[in-house]
C-alpha positions, 0 to 999 in steps of 0.5 A: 717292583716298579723299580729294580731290587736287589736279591741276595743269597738265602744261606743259613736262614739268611741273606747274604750278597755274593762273596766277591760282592758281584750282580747281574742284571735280569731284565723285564722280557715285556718292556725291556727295562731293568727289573731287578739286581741279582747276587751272582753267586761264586764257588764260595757261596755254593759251599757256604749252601751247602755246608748249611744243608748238610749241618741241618741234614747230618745232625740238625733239627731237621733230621730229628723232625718226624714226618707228621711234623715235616707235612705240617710244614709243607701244608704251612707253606702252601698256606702262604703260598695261597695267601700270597698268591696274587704277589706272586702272579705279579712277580712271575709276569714281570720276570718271564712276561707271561699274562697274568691269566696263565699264572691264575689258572696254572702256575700257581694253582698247581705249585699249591697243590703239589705242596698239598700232595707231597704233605700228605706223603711226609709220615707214609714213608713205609717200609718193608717186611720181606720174609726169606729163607733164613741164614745158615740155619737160623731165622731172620727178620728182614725189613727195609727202612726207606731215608732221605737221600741227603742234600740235594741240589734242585737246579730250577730252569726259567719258564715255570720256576715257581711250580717246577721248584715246587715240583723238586721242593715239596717231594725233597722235604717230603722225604727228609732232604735239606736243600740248595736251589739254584734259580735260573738267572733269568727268573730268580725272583718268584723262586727267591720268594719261594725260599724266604716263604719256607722260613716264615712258615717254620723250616729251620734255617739251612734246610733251604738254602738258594744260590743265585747265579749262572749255571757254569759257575753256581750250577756247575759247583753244585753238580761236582760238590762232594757234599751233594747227594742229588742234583734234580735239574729241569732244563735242556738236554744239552746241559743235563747231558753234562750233568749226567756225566759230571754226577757219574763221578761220584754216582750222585743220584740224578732226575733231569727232565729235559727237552721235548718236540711233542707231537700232537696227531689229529686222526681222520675222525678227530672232533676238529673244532675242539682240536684246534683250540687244544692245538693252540693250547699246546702249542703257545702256552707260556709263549711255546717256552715249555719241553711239552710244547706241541710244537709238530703237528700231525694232520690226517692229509684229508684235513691238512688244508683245512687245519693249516688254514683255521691254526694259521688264522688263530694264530695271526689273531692272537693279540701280544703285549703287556701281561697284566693288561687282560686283553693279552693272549701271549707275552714275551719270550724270557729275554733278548738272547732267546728270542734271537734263537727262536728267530734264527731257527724261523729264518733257518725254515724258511731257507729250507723252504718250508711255507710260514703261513703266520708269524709276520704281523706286527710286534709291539714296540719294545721287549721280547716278543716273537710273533706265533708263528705256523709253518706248512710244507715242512718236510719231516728231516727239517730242522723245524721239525726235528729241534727243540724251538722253546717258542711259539713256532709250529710245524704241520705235518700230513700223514695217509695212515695211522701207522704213518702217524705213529712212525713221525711221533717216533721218529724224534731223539725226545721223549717226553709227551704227545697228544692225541684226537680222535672219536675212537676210544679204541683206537685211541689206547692202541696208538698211545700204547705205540707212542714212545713217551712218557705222557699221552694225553687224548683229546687234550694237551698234557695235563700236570697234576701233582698225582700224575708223574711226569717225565720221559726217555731217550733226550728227555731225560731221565727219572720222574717228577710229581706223584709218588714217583718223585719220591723215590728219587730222593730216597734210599731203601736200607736192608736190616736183617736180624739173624734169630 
C-alpha cells in the first residue's frame, strides 16, 4: 500500500468501477499524502447491489443454505480474518491513522470473535409453540417460525470500520440476510477487504455486495430504495435522524447506534490511581473518535484539583505520530476536515471561558493531528460539555453529592454509555440503575464484547448491536396457526 490503488465496487461476486467511471480520493490521516482511489459510487450502482442481494435473498443459493451450513461460513470468515490479520492491522492504521497497538489489541481481536459469536447462532434460530384457547370451537396448533428480514443495508461509519462492519455482517448472515455495505469514504479500505474476504471463504456472489461512495448519494439510495428491507447505520445522529425519517416511509426496519457524551464519575472513595489511567482510556482511544468516548469527566470536588492536575499531566505526556512506530500512544484524526471541527469546538471553549490545562504542546510536522486536550472551569451548559466533540478533548466537571453526580450524567440529549469508579460495590449498582444509558461500566471504561449488547436512547440512537440482541434486528417472527 505504499502507493495509492484503486478500489472498485463488489456487486455480484465482482468488481465493478463506478457506472459513470467516477473516483475520490482518500487520504492517509498520519502524513497527509495520498492513499488510495476510490470508486465513487451513484444511484445506478446501488441498484446494481441491491438487485444482486435480492436474486440471492429472493431465490438463490442463499436462501436455500441451512443454518449449519451459514455458521460454517461465518467460522471460514474468521478463520481468514485470523490469518490475515496483520494485513489488516497495517490497512486500518494507514486509513484511519490509529497505532498499531489498538488495532492488535481491540480492533481485530473483537471483529473475530464477533464472527465466532454469531456462527454459533446461524442453526439456534428457534421458534415457538404457544398454546391457546382454541378457534371456534376447535383446537389449534400455533407456532412461530422466525426468517431473515430480507436485504439490508449496513451503513458502516470510519472510526472502527472493520469491527463495527462485522458488528452489522456476521449477525446479518447469521440470520439469512443478503447484504449491501456502504463503507465510509474516509475508511473504505479494511471493509472492501472484509467484503472479498466472505468470497474466498465461500458466500455465494451477491450475498455481499459493497458500494463505495458518499453518504448523500450512495447512503442516501440505499436509505430510500425499495428493494431494501433494513438499513443498520452507526454514525451520528444528525445523519441517523434522517435515516429514521426517510425509512419511515416505507416502515424499513432501522438500528442506528449514534452519537454520545459519556460521563465518566469519580465518587469520593474512587481507587484514584486506577481511575486516571482508565480515565485516559475513555477519553483518548481511537484519538477520542468514538460515540463512547468519556469525554465529561465527573470528579467528587474533594479530588477535583488533584485529578485536573495528574489528566492534564498525562495528557501533555502522551507522544503523537507515526502509528506503526511502537512509541506511538495516539495518532491522527480521520482527516483534515474533522480535525478543523474538533479544533473549532477547542477554540469555541475557550471563548466561553473554560481553562484548557493541555492541549498546546507541539504537533508533528504534517497529517492530522489534535493535541489531547483537558479543560477544567467548564460550566455544565457549555458547549464542551454538552456536544459531541469525537476527538481528544475532555471536560472536568466538579460534583458535592452523588446525587449531584447522577443529575450531570443525565443531563445530556445521548445516551449511550457512562463509567463509573467507586470502592463501594453498593453504592455502585444504586447509581448505575440511576444512570440513563444503555452501558455502565464500573472501575472501567465500556467494555465491547460480542455477548454483551450495545446501544443506547434518547439521541443515541435506537435497537442493539452484538449479543442476541442484534439478531432480532434482522428477523421477523411469523405466526402459523393450524385449526384441528
Amino acid at each position: 500500500m505504499s502507493a495509492p490503488q484503486t478500489y472498485q465496487h463488489l456487486i455480484a461476486g465482482t468488481s465493478r468501477e463506478a457506472s459513470d467511471g467516477a473516483v475520490f480520493d482518500k487520504f492517509e490521516p498520519s502524513t497527509g499524502q495520498p492513499l488510495a482511489q476510490v470508486a465513487a459510487g451513484t444511484a445506478r450502482d446501488v441498484d446494481a447491489a441491491v438487485a444482486a442481494a435480492r436474486a440471492q435473498f429472493d431465490g438463490g443459493e442463499w436462501r436455500r443454505m441451512p443454518g449449519a451450513a451459514r455458521g460454517r461460513l461465518l467460522n471460514r470468515l474468521a478463520d481468514l480474518l485470523e490469518r490475515d490479520a496483520e494485513r489488516f492491522v497495517d490497512i486500518l492504521a494507514r486509513e484511519q491513522g490509529r497505532p498499531v497497538m489498538e488495532m492488535r489489541l481491540l480492533d481485530l481481536p473483537l471483529s473475530i470473535d464477533t464472527m465466532r459469536y454469531f456462527a454459533g447462532w446461524a442453526d439456534k434460530l428457534e421458534g415457538r409453540q404457544i398454546p391457546t384457547g382454541g378457534f371456534m370451537g376447535k383446537p389449534t396448533l400455533n407456532y412461530t417460525l422466525r426468517e431473515p428480514v430480507g436485504v439490508a443495508a449496513l451503513i458502516v461509519p470510519w472510526n472502527a470500520p472493520l469491527m463495527i462492519a462485522c458488528w452489522k455482517l456476521a449477525p446479518a448472515l447469521a440470520a439469512g440476510c443478503a447484504v449491501v455495505i456502504k463503507p465510509s469514504e474516509d475508511a473504505p479500505l479494511a471493509v472492501d477487504a472484509l467484503a472479498r474476504l466472505t468470497l474466498e471463504a465461500g458466500f455465494p456472489p451477491g450475498v455481499v455486495n459493497l458500494v463505495h461512495g458518499v453518504g448523500p448519494v450512495v447512503g442516501a439510495s440505499l436509505v430510500k430504495h425499495p428493494g431494501v428491507d433494513k438499513v443498520s447505520f452507526t454514525g451520528s445522529t444528525a445523519v441517523g435522524r434522517l435515516i429514521a425519517q426517510e425509512a419511515a416511509a416505507s416502515f424499513k426496519r432501522v438500528t442506528l447506534e449514534l452519537g454520545g457524551k459519556a460521563p465518566q464519575i469519580l465518587l469520593e472513595d474512587a481507587p484514584l490511581e486506577d481511575a486516571i489511567g482508565g480515565l485516559m482510556m475513555g477519553l483518548f482511544v481511537d484519538q477520542g473518535q468514538t460515540c463512547a468516548a468519556g469525554s465529561r469527566i465527573l470528579v467528587h470536588r474533594r479530588h477535583y484539583d488533584d485529578v485536573v492536575s495528574a489528566l492534564a499531566g498525562a495528557a501533555r505526556s502522551l507522544k503523537l505520530g507515526d502509528p506503526f512506530d511502537p512509541a506511538t500512544q495516539m495518532g491522527a484524526l480521520i482527516s483534515e476536515r474533522h480535525a478543523g471541527r474538533v479544533k473549532s469546538h477547542i477554540d469555541a471553549a475557550l471563548r466561553d471561558g473554560a481553562r484548557m490545562v493541555a492541549g498546546t504542546e507541539p504537533l508533528p510536522a504534517q497529517g492530522y493531528f489534535v493535541r489531547p486536550t483537558i479543560f477544567a472551569d467548564v460550566a455544565p451548559t457549555m458547549g464542551i460539555a454538552r456536544d459531541e466533540i469525537f476527538g481528544p478533548v475532555g471536560a472536568v466537571i466538579p460534583f458535592d453529592s452523588e446525587e449531584d453526580a447522577v443529575a450531570l450524567a443525565n443531563d445530556t440529549n445521548y445516551a449511550l454509555s457512562a463509567s463509573l469508579w467507586t470502592k463501594n460495590v453498593s453504592k455502585a449498582h444504586q447509581i448505575a440503575a440511576h444512570l440513563r444509558v444503555g452501558a455502565v461500566a464500573i472501575n472501567g471504561w465500556s467494555p465491547l464484547d460480542a455477548r454483551l449488547p450495545w446501544g443506547g436512547f434518547k439521541d443515541s440512537g435506537v435497537g442493539r448491536d452484538l449479543s442476541s440482541k442484534a439478531l432480532d434486528g434482522y428477523l421477523e417472527e411469523k405466526v402459523v396457526t393450524v385449526i384441528m
